[in-house]
C-alpha positions in Angstrom: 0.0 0.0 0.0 3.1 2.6 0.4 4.2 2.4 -2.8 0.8 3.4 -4.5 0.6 6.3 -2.0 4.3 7.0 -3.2 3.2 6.7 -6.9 0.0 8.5 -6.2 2.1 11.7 -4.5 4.3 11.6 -6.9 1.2 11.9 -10.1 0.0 15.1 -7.8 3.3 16.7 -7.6 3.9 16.2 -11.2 0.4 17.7 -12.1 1.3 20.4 -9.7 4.2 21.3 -11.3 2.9 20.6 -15.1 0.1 23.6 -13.7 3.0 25.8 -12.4 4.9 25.7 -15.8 2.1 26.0 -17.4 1.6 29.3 -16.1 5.4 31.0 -17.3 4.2 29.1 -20.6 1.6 30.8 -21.4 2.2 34.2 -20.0 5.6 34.3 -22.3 3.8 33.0 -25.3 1.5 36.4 -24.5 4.0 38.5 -24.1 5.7 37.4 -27.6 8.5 35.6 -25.7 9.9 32.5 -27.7 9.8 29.5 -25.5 12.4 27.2 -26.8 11.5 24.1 -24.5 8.8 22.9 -22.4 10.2 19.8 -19.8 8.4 18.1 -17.3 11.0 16.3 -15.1 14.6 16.6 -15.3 16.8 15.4 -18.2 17.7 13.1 -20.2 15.1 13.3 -22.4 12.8 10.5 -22.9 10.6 11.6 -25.2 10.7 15.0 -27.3 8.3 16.7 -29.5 8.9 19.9 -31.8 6.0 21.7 -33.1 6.3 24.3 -36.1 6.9 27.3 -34.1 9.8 25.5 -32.7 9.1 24.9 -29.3 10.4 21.8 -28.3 8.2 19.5 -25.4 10.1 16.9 -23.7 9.5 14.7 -21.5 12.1 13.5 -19.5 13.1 10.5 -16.7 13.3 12.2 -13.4 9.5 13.5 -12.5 10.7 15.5 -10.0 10.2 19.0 -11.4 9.9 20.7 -14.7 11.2 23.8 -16.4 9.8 26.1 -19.7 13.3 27.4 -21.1 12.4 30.7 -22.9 14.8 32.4 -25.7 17.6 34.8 -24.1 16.6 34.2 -20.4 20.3 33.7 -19.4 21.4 36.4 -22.5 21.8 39.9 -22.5 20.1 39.4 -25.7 17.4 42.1 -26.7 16.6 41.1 -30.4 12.8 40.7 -30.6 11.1 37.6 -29.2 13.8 37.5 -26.5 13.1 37.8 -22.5 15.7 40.6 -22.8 13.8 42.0 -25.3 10.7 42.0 -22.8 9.5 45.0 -21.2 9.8 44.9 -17.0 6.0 44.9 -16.4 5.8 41.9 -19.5 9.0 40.1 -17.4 6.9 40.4 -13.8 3.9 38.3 -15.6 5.8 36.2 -16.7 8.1 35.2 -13.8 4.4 35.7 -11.4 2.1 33.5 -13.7 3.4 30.3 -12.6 2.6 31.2 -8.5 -0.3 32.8 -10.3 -1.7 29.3 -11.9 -1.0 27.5 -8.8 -3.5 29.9 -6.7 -6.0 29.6 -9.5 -5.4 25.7 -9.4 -5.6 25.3 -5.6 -8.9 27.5 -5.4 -10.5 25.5 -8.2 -9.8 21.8 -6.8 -10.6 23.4 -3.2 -14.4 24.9 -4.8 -14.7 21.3 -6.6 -13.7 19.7 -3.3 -16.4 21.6 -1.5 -19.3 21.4 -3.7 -18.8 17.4 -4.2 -17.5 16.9 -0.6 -20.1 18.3 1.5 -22.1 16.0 3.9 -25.5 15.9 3.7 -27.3 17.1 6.4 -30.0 14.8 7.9 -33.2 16.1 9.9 -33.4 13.4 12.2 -29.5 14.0 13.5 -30.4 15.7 16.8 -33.1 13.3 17.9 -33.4 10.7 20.2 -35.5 7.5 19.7 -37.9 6.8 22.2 -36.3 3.5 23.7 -33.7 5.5 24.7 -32.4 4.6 29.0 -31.1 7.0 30.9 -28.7 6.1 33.3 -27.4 8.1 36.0 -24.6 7.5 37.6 -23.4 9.2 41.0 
């Protein structure tokens, strides 16, 4: 029974973190900021898919993390499509949306949680049947 609890954590941090990256992801694509990968877990690679506007998706062997490398983030690069090229308030949403996504995400499985999870409440909770005995004790 562990290891499925194991297994099962480890599904919820990925989707966690899939949610988070998700959020730089598509904050940087609105800000016209080239993403040049999109990794869920840690290299090597495992699998790798490139679409036609060049971002690469991989998915790699460690699941303990993920990453969304965007063009020039570690350049003093400014040529356009570049995170240098960004302006500050376009840079602040992007580095924000993935704490962002992971508010939205918790409030949104906590209002599903509620709605589903509520107990029903019963009318005949606070009675008492009529065979009840009292017993008093001294």
């Amino acid at each position: 029974m562990g290891i499925f609890f194991f297994i099962l954590g480890l599904i919820l941090f990925v989707c966690l973190v899939l949610v988070h990256e998700w959020g730089h992801f598509i904050m940087a694509r609105r800000n016209g900021v080239d993403v040049e990968e999109f990794g869920l877990g840690f290299p090597p690679k495992a699998k790798t898919l490139t679409t036609k506007n060049g971002t690469e998706y991989t998915l790699n062997w460690l699941p303990l993390g993920g990453f969304v490398k965007l063009k020039g983030e570690h350049d003093i690069d400014t040529e356009p499509g570049t995170f240098g090229a960004a302006t500050t308030n376009a840079k602040v949403q992007i580095m924000l949306a993935g704490v962002v996504m992971n508010l939205i995400s918790a409030f949104v499985l906590f209002t599903v949680v509620a709605w589903i999870g509520m107990p029903k409440i019963l009318d005949n909770q606070t009675t008492i049947s009529g065979d009840t005995t009292v017993i008093k004790t001294p």
